[in-house]
N, C-alpha and C positions, 0 to 999 in steps of 0.2 A: 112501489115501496109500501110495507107497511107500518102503519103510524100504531104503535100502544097507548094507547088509550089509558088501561087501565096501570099503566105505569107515569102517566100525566097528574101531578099532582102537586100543589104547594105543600111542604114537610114544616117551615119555621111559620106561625102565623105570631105571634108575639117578638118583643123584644129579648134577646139571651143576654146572658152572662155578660159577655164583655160589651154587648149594648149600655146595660144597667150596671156596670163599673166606670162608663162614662171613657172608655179608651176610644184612643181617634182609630177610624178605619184606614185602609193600605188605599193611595193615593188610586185611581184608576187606571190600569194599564193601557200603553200605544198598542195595535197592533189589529189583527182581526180578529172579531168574534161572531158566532156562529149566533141568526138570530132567527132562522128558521131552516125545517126539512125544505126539501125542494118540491118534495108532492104535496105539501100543503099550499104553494104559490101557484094555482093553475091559473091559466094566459085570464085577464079581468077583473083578478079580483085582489083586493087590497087588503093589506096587513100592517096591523101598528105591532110593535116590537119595544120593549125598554131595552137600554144603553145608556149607563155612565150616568144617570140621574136624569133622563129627557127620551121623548119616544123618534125611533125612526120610522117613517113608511115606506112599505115595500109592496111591490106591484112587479107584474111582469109585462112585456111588451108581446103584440103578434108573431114578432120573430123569436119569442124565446127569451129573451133577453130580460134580467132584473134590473131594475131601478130604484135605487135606497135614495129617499129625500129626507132632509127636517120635515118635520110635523105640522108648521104653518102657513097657510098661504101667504104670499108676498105681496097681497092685496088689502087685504081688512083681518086677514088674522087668522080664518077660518083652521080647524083642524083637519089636515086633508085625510085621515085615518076613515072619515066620513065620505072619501071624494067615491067618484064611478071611473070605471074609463070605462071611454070609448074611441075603436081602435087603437093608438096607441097614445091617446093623449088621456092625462089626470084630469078629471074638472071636479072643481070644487063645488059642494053643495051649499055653498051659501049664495054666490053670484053667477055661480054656472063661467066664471073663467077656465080656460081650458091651457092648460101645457102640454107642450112636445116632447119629445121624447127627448130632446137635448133640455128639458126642464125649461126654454123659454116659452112665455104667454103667447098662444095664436089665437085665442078669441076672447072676446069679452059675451056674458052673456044677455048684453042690450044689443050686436050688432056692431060695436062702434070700433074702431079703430084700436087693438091691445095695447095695453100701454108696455113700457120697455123694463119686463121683470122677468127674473126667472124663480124656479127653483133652486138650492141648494141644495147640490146633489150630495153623494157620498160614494167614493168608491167602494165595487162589489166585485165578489170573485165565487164563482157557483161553483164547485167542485163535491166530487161525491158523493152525492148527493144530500149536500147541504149550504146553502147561501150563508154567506161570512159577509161583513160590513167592517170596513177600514177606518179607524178613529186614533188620532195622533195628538198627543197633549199638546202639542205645538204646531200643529194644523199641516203638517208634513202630507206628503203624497205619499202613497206605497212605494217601498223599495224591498219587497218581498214579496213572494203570493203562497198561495196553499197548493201544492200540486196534486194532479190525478194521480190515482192510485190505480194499482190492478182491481178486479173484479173477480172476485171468486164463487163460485155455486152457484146453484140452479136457479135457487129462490130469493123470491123480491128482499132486499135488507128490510130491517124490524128495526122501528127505531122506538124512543121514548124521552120524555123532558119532564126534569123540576122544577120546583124554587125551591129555594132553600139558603139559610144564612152559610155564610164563608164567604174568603176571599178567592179569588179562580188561582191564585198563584200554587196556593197548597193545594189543590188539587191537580196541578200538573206535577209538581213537587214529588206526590206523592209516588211519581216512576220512579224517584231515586232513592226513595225513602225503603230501600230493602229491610231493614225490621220489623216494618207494620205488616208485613204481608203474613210474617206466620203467627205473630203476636195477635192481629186482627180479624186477618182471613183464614189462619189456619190452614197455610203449606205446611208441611212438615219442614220444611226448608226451602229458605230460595236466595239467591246470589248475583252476583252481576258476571259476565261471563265476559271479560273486558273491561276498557277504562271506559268512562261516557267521554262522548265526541259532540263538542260544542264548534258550529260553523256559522256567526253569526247571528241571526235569528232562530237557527233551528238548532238541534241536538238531538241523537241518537244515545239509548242505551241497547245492550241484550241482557235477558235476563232469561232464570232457567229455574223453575220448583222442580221440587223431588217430590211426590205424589204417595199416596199409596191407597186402593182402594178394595171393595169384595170382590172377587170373579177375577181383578186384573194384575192384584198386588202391584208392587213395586212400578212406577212408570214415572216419567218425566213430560215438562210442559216447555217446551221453548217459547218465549215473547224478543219479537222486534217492537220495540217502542222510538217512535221519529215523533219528536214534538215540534210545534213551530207555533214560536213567540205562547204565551203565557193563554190563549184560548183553546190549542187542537192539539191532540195529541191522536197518534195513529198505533196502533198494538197488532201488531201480525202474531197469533196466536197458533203454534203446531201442536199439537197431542200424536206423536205416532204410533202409540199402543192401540189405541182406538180410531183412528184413521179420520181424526176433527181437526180441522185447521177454521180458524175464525179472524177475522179484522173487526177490529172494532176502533171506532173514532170516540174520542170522550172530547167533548168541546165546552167546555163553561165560559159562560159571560159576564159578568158585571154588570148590573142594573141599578144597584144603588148602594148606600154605604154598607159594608158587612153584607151585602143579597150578592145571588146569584141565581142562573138560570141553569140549568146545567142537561145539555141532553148527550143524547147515545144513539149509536145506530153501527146494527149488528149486519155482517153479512156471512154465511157458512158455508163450509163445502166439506162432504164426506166423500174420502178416499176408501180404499180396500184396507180393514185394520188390519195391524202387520202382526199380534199375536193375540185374537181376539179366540176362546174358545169357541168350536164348531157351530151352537144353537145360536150363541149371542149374531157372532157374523153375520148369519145367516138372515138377522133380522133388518140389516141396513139396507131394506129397497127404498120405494118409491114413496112408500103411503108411512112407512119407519122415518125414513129423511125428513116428513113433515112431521113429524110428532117429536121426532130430536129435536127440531129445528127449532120450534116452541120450546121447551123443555130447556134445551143451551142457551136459547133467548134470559129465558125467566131467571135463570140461577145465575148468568150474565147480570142482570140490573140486580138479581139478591144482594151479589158479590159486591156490586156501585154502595148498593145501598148502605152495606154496612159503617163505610166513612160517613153517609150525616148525621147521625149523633152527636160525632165527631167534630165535624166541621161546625154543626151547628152552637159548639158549647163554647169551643175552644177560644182562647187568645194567640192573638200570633205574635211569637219571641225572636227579638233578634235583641243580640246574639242567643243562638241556640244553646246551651250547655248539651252539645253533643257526645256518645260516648261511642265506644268500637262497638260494630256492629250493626249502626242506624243506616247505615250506606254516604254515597257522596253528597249529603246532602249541601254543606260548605259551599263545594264549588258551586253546585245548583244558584243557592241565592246571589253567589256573587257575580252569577252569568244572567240571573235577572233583574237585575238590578240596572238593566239597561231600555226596559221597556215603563219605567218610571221617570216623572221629572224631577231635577232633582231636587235636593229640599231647599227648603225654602232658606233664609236666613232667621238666624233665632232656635233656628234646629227644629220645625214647623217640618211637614212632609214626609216623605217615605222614613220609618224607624232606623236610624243608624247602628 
């Protein structure tokens, strides 16, 4: 997998607008969020990660296997973000305690007898290639997962992560948010091609731009977009004039009030394009695939990027003064409004 680098970057480094209006942030969502690529976790070595105002650590096991803990040891305190493993136990770098991979203590590091502690773990589900951690306002178990997707194209996926102020809900939001697309991004047009399909946790839209470009004129773009719960959203992307089919995962996190983490990771594959003039075709080999491939990478995160400005300025409104045209967005919040607790009394909590 490839990691961009030079699309890694924090966007908000001050407080915005609705910081400095003193407006409360959107309560923290249940559900999973994505807190790292998978080729960043090789087998020994350890990762702190922010979540929901507090860090997790993440480690992999000999067998492959993740393991997301709180941050502290259950000893004297230590932050294990500092620990090592070895083979598959954590040990911490303050007293050389060691855990197991079930997170309880098997050595102390004077020799004596462990005492009877473990870690707090946290459910994980690796898919994707991306590691997701399971966080429930009311300390719930998974009753949902992220499933495998197909795999498309030759070459390693291309990923990339921010920070940046927002809340992760409006950017899931933002699949149904049909207006911004040519208002912001500049489709000439784009639609929903069906009703969206809410099944619990997840929801499916299709959507469909109408394009037009030099050399190609007139083409269309078909998107499958499958969300699940308010952190991953999945985009099956076809172009058949040009013969690009793309997936793309968009995963934002929550890290603190108004923050977000938000990454991406692209995977491609070039088909025979189905009305490409003779010279252009001609040029989708082997050493072309790679240079597209970069190239629909890059215009990929342009196209991300245009919402932070955006996110980073904005206030989030409920009730929305909606007009025709914005898309479903109604239903949208009133189907996530399910991965929030609810409010408080005194009317404290998620904006009613």
């Amino acid at each position: 997998m490839g990691f961009s680098r030079e699309y890694g970057r924090r966007i908000s480094q001050g407080p915005t607008p609705a910081d400095r209006a003193g407006l409360p942030a959107l309560p923290y969502p249940s559900g999973w969020s994505a807190l790292a690529f998978s080729g960043e976790l090789r087998p020994g070595r350890v990762l702190t990660r922010p979540l929901a105002g507090g860090d997790v650590v993440l480690y992999r096991l000999t067998t492959g296997e993740v393991r997301a803990v709180r941050p502290y040891c259950p000893h004297l305190g230590a932050h294990l973000g500092l620990a090592r493993v070895e083979g598959d136990d954590l040990v911490c770098p303050f007293h050389f305690f060691a855990f197991g991979p079930d997170g309880a203590c098997v050595r102390t590091g004077y020799g004596t007898p462990p005492p009877r502690s473990r870690l707090e773990r946290l459910p994980v589900c690796e898919a994707n290639g991306a590691v997701f951690v399971w966080r429930h306002h009311e300390g719930r178990d998974p009753d949902w997962w992220i499933p495998e997707w197909h795999v498309i194209g030759r070459r390693a996926a291309r990923s990339a992560v921010w920070e940046l102020a927002g809340n992760v809900q409006e950017v899931i939001e933002n699949s149904v948010d049909v207006g911004h697309f040519a208002t912001l991004h500049g489709w000439r047009k784009a639609e929903t091609d069906g009703p969206v399909v809410y099944d619990g946790a997840m929801f499916h839209v299709s959507l469909r731009a109408h394009e037009s470009a030099p050399l190609l004129g007139d083409f269309t773009v078909d998107v499958e977009v499958d969300g699940y719960g308010l952190g991953c959203l999945h985009a099956d992307v076809h172009t058949p004039r040009v013969g690009l089919r793309m997936c793309t995962m968009v995963m934002p996190t929550a890290i603190g009030p108004n923050r977000m983490q938000f990454r991406q990771l692209n995977r491609l594959a070039f088909t025979e394009p189905a009305a490409l003039p003779g010279p252009l075709a001609r040029t989708v080999s082997r050493t072309a695939e790679r240079l597209l491939n970069r190239a629909v990478f890059r215009a990929s995160c342009a196209f991300t990027a245009a919402d932070f400005p955006i996110w980073d300025h904005k206030q989030y409104r409920q009730p929305p003064r909606l007009a025709q045209g914005d898309g479903p967005i109604g239903p949208f919040r009133r189907w996530a409004r399910r991965f929030y607790p609810p409010p408080a009394a005194g009317g404290d909590g998620f904006p009613s």
